[in-house]
C-alpha positions as CSV (number, residue, x, y, z in Angstrom):
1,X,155.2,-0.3,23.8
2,X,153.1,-1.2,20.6
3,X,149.4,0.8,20.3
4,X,146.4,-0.8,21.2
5,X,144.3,-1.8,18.0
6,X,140.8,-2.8,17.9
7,X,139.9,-5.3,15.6
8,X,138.0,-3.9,12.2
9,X,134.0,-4.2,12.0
10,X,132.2,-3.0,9.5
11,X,130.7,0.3,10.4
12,X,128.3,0.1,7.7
13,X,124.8,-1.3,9.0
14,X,122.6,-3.4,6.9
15,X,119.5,-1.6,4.7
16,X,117.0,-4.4,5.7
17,X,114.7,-3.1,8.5
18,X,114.8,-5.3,11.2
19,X,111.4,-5.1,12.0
20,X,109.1,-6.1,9.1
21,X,105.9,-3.7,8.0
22,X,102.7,-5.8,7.7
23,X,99.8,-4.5,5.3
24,X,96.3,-3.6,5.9
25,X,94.6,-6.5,7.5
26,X,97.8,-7.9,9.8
27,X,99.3,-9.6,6.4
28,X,102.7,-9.6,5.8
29,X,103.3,-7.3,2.3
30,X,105.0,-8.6,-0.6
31,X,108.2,-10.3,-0.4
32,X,110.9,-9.2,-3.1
33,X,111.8,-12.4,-5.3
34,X,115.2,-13.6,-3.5
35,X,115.3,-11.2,-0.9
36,X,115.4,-12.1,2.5
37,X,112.0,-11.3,3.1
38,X,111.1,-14.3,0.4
39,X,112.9,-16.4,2.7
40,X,111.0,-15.0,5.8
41,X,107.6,-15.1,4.0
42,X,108.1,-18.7,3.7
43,X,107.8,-19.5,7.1
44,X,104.5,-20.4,8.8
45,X,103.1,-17.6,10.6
46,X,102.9,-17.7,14.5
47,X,99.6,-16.9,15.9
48,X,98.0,-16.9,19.7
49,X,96.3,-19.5,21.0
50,X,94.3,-20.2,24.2
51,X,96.3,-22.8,26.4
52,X,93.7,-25.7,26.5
53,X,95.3,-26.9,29.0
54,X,95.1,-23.8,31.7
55,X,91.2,-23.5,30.9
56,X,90.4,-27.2,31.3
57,X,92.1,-27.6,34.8
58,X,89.5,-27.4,37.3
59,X,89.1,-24.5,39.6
60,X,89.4,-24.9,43.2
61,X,86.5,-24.9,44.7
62,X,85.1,-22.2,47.7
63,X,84.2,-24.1,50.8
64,X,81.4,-23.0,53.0
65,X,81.2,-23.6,56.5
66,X,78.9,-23.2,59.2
67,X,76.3,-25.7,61.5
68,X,72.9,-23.8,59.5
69,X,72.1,-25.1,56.0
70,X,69.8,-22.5,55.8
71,X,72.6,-19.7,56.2
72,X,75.1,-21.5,54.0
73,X,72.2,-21.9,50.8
74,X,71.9,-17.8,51.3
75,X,75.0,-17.4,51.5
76,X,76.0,-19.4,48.0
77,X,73.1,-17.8,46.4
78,X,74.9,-14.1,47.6
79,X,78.3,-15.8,46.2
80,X,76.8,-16.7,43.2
81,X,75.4,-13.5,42.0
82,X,78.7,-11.9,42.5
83,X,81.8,-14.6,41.1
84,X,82.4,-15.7,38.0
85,X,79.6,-18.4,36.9
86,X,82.0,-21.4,37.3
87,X,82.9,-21.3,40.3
88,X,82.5,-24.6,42.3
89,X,81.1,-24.5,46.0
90,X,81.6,-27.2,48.4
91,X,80.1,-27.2,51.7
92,X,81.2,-28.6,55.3
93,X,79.2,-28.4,59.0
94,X,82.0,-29.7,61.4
95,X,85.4,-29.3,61.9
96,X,86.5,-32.1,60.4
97,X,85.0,-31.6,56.8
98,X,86.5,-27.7,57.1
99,X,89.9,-29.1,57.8
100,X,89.2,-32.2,55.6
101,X,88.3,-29.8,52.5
102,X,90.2,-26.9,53.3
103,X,93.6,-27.6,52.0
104,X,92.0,-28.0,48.6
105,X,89.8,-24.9,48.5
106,X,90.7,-21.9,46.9
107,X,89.2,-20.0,50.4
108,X,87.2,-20.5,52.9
109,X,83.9,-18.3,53.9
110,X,82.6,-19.2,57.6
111,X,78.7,-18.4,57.9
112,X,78.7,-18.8,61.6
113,X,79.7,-21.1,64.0
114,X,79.8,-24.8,63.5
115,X,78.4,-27.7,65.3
116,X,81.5,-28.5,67.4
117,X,83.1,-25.2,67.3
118,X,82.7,-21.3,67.3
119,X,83.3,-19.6,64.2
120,X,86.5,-17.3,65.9
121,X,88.6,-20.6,67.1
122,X,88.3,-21.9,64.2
123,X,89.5,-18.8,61.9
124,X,92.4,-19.0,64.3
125,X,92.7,-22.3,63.5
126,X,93.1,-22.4,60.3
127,X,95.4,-19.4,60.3
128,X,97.5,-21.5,61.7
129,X,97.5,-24.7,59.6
130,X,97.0,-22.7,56.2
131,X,98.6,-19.5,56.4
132,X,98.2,-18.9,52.8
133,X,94.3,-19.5,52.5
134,X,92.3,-16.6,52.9
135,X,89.9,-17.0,55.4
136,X,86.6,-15.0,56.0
137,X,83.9,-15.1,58.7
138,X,80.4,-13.8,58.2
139,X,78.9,-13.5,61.4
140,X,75.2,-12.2,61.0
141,X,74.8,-11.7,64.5
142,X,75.2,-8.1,66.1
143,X,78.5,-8.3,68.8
144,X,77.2,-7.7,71.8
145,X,78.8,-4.4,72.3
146,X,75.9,-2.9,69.8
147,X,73.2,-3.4,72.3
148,X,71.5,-6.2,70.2
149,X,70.8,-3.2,67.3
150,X,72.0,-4.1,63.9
């Protein structure tokens, strides 16, 4: 039976750091002539850049629902003082737009019922149809369990 023999590799590891040390202000430091940090130093630098492309695709907007104008306007103004200043609002007052709009929006915030449909049926609704939307209902009126005190 013959031994088993690994093949030779050189133990020895090279001097050059693999990492290389950058001076005071992010530099690189001073390549040795005809080392292989002249060779490196000769290469263009990578920087970051912003990705033009992420920040100029537009932003799905937030759809608002709900039969009053009135409560929809407070409701955007509420919005607006609390998301980021970009963000686009569309509106809808009957089923149709909500479904119409909603696969497009990033949610959807329901400020009461609507014209052809309570509020409730049509969180279910859409619960059903976009499982993945987030969904919110702001009822301002007091359930009836409260007594009619807010």
């Amino acid at each position: 039976m013959s031994p088993l023999v690994s093949p030779r590799r050189s133990r020895m590891r090279s001097h050059q750091p693999a990492l290389r040390s950058l001076g005071g202000c992010g530099e690189p430091r001073e390549p040795r002539t005809g080392s292989v940090d002249a060779v490196e130093a000769r290469r263009p630098a990578l920087r970051v850049v912003a990705d033009e492309r992420h920040e100029a695709a537009p932003v799905a907007p937030v759809l608002l629902a709900g039969a009053s104008a009135w409560r929809r306007a407070v409701l955007r103004a509420e919005l607006r003082a609390t998301l980021p200043p970009r963000t686009p609002f569309s509106e809808a007052d009957d089923v149709s737009e909500v479904l119409e709009h909603a696969s497009s929006s990033r949610m959807v915030i329901l400020a009461g019922d609507l014209d052809d449909t309570d509020a409730e049926s049509l969180l279910r609704l859409l619960g059903h149809r976009h499982p993945r939307l987030p969904v919110i209902s702001v009822d301002t009126t007091p359930p009836a369990a409260a007594g009619g005190r807010g």
